[in-house]
TIMI-2910 file (N, C-alpha, C, CB; in pm, 1 decimal, decimal comma, always signed):
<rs>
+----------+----------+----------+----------+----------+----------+----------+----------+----------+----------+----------+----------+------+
!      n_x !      n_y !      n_z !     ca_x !     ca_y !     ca_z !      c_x !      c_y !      c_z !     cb_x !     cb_y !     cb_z ! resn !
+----------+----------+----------+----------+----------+----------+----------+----------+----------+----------+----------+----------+------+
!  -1185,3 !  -1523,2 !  +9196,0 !  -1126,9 !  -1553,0 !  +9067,0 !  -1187,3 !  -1459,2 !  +8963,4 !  -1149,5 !  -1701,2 !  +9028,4 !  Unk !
!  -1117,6 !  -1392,6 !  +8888,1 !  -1124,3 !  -1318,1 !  +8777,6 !  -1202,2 !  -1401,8 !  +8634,1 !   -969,9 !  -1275,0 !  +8755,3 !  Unk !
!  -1271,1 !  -1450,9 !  +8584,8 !  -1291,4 !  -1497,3 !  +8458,6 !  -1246,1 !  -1420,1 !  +8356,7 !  -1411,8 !  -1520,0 !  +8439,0 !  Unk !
!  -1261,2 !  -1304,6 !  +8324,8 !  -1204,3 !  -1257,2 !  +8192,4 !  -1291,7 !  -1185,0 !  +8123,2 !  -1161,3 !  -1359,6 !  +8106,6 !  Unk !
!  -1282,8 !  -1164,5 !  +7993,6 !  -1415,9 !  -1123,0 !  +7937,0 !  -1518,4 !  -1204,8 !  +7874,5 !  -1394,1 !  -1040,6 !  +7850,6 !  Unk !
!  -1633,7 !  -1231,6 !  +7955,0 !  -1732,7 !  -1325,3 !  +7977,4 !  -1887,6 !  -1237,1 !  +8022,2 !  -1669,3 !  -1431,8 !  +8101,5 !  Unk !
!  -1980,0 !  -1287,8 !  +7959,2 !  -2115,0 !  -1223,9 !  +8057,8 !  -2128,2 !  -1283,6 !  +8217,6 !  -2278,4 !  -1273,4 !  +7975,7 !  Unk !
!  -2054,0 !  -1216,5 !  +8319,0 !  -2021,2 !  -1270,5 !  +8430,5 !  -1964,1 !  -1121,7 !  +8515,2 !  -1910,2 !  -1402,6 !  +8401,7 !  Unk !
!  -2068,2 !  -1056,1 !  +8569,6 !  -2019,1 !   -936,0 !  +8649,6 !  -1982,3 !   -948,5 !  +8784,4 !  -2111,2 !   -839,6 !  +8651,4 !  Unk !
!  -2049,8 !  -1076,5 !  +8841,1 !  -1993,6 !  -1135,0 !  +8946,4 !  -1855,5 !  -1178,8 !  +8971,1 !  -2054,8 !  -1221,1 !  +8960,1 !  Unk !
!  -1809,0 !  -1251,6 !  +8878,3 !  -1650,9 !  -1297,9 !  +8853,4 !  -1591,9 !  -1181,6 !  +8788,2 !  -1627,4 !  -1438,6 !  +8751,3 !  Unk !
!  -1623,7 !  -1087,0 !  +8741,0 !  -1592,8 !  -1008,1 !  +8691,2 !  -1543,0 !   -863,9 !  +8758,6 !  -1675,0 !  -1014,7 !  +8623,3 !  Unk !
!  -1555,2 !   -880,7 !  +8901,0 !  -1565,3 !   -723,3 !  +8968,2 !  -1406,0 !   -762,2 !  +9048,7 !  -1746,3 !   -680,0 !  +9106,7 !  Unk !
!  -1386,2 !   -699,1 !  +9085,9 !  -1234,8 !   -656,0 !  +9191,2 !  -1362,5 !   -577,8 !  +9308,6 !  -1061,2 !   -492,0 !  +9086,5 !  Unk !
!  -1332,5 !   -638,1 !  +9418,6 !  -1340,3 !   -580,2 !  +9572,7 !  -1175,5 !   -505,5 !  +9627,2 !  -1385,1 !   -738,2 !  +9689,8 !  Unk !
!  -1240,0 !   -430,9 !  +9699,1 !  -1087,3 !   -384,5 !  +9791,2 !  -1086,7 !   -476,2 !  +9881,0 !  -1074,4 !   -228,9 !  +9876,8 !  Unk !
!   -949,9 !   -487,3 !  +9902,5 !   -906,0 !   -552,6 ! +10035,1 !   -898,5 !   -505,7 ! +10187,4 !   -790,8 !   -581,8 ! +10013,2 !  Unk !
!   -936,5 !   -393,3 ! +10163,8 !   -954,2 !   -280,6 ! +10303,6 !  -1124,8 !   -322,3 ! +10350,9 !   -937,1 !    -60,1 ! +10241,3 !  Unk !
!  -1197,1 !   -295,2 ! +10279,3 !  -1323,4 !   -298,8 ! +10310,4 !  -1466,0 !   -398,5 ! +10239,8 !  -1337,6 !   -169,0 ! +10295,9 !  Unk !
!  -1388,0 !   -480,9 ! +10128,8 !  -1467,3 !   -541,6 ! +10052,6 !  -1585,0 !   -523,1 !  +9986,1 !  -1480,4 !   -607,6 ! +10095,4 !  Unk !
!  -1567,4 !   -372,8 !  +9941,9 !  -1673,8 !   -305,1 !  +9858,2 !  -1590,1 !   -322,7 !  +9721,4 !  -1716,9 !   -131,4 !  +9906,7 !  Unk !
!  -1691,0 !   -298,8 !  +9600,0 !  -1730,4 !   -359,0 !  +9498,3 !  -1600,5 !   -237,1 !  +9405,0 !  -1927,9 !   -360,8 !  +9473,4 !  Unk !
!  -1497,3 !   -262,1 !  +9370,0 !  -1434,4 !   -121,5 !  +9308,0 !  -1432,3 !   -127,1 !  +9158,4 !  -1275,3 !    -92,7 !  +9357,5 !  Unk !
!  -1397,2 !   -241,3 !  +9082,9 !  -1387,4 !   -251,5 !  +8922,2 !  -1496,3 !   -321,1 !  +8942,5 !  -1256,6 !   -320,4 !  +8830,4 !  Unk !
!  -1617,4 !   -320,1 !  +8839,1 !  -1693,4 !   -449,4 !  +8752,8 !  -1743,5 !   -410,3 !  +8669,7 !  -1791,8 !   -532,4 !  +8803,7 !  Unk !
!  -1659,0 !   -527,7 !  +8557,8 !  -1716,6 !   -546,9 !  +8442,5 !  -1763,0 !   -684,3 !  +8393,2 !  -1637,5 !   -498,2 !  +8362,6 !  Unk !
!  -1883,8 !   -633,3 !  +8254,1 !  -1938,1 !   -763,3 !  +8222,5 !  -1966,2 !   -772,6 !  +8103,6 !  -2042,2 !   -799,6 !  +8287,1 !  Unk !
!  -1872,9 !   -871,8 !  +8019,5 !  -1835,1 !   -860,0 !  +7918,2 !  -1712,4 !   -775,9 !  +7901,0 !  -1928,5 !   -830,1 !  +7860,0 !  Unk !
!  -1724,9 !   -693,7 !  +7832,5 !  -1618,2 !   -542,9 !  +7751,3 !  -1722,0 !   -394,6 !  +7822,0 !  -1633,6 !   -542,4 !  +7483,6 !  Unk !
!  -1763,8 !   -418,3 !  +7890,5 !  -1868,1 !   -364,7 !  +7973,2 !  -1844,7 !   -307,5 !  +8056,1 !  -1938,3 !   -426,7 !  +8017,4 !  Unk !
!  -1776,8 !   -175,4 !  +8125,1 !  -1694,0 !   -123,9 !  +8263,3 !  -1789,3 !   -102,2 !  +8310,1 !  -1592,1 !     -7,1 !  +8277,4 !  Unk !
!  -1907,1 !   -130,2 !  +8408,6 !  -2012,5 !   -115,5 !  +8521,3 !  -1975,9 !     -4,8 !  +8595,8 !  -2026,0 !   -236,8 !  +8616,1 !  Unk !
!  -1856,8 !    -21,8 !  +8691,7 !  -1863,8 !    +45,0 !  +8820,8 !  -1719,9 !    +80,2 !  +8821,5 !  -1919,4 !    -44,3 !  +8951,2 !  Unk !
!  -1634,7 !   +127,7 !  +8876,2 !  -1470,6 !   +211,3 !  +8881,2 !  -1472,8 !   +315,9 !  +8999,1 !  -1430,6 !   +315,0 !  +8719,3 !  Unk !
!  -1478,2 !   +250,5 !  +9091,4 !  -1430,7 !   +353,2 !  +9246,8 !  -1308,4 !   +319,4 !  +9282,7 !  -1521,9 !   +328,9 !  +9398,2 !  Unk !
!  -1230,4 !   +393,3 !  +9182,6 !  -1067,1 !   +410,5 !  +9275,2 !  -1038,9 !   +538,5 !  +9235,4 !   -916,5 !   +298,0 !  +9230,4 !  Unk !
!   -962,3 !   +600,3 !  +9338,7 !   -922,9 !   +747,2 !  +9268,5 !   -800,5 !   +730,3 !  +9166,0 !   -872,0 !   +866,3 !  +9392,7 !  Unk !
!   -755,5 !   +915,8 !  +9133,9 !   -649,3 !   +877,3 !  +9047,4 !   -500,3 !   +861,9 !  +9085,7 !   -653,3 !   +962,5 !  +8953,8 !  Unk !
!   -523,4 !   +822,2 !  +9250,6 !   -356,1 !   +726,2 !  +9277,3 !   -425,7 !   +583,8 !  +9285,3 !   -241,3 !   +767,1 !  +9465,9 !  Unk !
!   -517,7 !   +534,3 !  +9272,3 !   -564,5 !   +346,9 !  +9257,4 !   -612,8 !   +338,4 !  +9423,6 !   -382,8 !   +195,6 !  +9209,5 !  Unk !
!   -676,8 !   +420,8 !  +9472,6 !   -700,7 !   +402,9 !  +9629,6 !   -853,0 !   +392,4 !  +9621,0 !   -642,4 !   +538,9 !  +9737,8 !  Unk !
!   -914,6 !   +315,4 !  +9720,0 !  -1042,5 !   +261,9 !  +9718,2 !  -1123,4 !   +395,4 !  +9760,4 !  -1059,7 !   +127,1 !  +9819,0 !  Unk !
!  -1220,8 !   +475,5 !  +9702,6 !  -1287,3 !   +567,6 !  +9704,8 !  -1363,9 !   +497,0 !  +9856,7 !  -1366,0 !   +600,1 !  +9555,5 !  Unk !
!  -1375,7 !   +445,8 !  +9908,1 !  -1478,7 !   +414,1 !  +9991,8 !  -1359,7 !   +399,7 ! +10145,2 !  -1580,2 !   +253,7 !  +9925,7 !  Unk !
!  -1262,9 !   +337,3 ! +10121,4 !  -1193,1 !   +325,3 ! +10248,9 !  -1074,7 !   +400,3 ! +10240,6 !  -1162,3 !   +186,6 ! +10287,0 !  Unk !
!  -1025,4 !   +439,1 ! +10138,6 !   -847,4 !   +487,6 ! +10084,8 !   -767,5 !   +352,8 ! +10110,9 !   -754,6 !   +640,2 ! +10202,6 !  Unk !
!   -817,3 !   +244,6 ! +10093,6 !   -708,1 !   +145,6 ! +10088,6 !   -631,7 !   +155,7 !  +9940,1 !   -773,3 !     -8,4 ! +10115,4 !  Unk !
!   -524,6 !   +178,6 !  +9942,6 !   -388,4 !   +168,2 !  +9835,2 !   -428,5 !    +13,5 !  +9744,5 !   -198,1 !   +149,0 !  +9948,4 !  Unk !
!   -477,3 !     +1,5 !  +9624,4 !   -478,7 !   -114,6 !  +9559,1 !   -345,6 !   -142,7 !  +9488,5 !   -588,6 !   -114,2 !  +9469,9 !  Unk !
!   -279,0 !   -232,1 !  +9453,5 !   -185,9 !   -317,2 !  +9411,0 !   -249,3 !   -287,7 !  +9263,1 !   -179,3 !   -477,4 !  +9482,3 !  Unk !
!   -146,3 !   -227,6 !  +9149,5 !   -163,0 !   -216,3 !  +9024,1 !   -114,5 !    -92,9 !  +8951,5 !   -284,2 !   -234,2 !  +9007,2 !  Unk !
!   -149,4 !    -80,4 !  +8868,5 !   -109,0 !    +73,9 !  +8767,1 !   -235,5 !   +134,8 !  +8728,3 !    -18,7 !    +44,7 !  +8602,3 !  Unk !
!   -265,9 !   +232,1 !  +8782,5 !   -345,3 !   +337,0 !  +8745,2 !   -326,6 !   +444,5 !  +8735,5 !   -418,1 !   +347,1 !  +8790,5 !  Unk !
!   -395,4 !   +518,1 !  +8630,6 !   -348,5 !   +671,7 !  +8583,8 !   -464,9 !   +722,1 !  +8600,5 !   -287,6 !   +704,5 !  +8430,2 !  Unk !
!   -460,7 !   +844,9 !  +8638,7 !   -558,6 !   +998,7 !  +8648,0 !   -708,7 !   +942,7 !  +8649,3 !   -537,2 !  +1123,7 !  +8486,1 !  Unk !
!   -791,6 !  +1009,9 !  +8592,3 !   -929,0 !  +1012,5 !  +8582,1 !   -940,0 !   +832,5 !  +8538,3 !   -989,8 !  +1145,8 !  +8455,7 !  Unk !
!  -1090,9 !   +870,9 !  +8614,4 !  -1135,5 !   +692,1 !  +8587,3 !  -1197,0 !   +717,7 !  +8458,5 !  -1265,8 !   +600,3 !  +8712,2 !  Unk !
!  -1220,3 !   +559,0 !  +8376,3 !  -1202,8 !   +552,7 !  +8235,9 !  -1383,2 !   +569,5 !  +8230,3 !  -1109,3 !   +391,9 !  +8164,0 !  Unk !
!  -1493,4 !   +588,3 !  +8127,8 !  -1591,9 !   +631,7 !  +8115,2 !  -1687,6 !   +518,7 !  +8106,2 !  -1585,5 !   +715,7 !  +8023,9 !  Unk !
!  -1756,8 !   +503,8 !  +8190,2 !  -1843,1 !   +400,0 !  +8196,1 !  -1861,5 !   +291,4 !  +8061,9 !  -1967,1 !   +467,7 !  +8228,6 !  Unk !
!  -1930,6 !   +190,5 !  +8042,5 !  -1992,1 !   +120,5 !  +7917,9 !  -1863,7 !    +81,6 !  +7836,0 !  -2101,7 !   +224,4 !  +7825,1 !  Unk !
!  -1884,1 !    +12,2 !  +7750,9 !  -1786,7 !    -43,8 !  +7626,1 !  -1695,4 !     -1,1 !  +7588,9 !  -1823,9 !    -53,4 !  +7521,1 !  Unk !
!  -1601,1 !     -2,3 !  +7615,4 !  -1391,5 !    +13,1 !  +7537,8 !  -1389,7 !    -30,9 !  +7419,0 !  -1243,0 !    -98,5 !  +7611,7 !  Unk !
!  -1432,4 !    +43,2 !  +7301,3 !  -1401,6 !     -6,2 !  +7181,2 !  -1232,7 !    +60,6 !  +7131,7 !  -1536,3 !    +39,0 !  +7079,1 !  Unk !
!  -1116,2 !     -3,9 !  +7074,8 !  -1005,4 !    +59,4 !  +7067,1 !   -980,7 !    +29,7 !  +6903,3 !   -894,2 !     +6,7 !  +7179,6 !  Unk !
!  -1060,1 !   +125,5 !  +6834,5 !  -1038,0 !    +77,2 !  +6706,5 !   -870,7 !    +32,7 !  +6638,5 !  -1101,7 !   +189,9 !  +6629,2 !  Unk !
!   -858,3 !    -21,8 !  +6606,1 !   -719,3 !    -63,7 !  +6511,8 !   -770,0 !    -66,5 !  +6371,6 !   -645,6 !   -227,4 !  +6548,8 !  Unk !
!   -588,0 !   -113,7 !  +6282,8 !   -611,0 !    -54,3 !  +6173,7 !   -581,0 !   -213,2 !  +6106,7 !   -515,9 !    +93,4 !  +6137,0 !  Unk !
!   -646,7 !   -297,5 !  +6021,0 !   -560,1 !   -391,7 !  +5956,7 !   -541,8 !   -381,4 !  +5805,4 !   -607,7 !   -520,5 !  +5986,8 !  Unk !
!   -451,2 !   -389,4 !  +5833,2 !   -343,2 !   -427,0 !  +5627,5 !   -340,8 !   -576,4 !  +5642,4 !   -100,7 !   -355,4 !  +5596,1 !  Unk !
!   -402,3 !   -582,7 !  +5542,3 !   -398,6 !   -694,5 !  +5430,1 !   -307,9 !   -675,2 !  +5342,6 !   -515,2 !   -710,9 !  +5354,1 !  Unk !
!   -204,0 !   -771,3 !  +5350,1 !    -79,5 !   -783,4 !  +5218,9 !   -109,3 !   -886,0 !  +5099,3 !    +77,4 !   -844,3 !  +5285,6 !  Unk !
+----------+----------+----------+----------+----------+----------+----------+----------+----------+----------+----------+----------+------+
</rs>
């Protein structure tokens, strides 16, 4: 089970289904670890993961995506 964004890297990681090594974990807003290449295939076995992924893996640590807010 997935929890979400939580301090929880355990509930927090995606395994492959080919080999059950460790491929997404994060903890918190926190990206830890990212072994898939850039077609979504498990760097460790080439098992094909189920999802949408694009090119280069995203850069370790915190995803901040600034936005803009207006106040009316």
């Amino acid at each position: 089970m997935y929890t979400g964004n939580v301090h929880d890297s355990q509930s927090g990681t995606t395994c492959c289904p080919g080999c059950d090594k460790p491929l997404i974990e994060c903890d918190w807003h926190r990206l830890q670890r990212y072994e898939l290449d850039a077609q979504g295939h498990c760097r460790h076995c080439d098992t094909a993961i189920a999802g949408r992924f694009g090119g280069e893996a995203p850069p370790p640590g915190a995803r901040h995506i600034p936005i803009r807010v207006v106040m009316k």
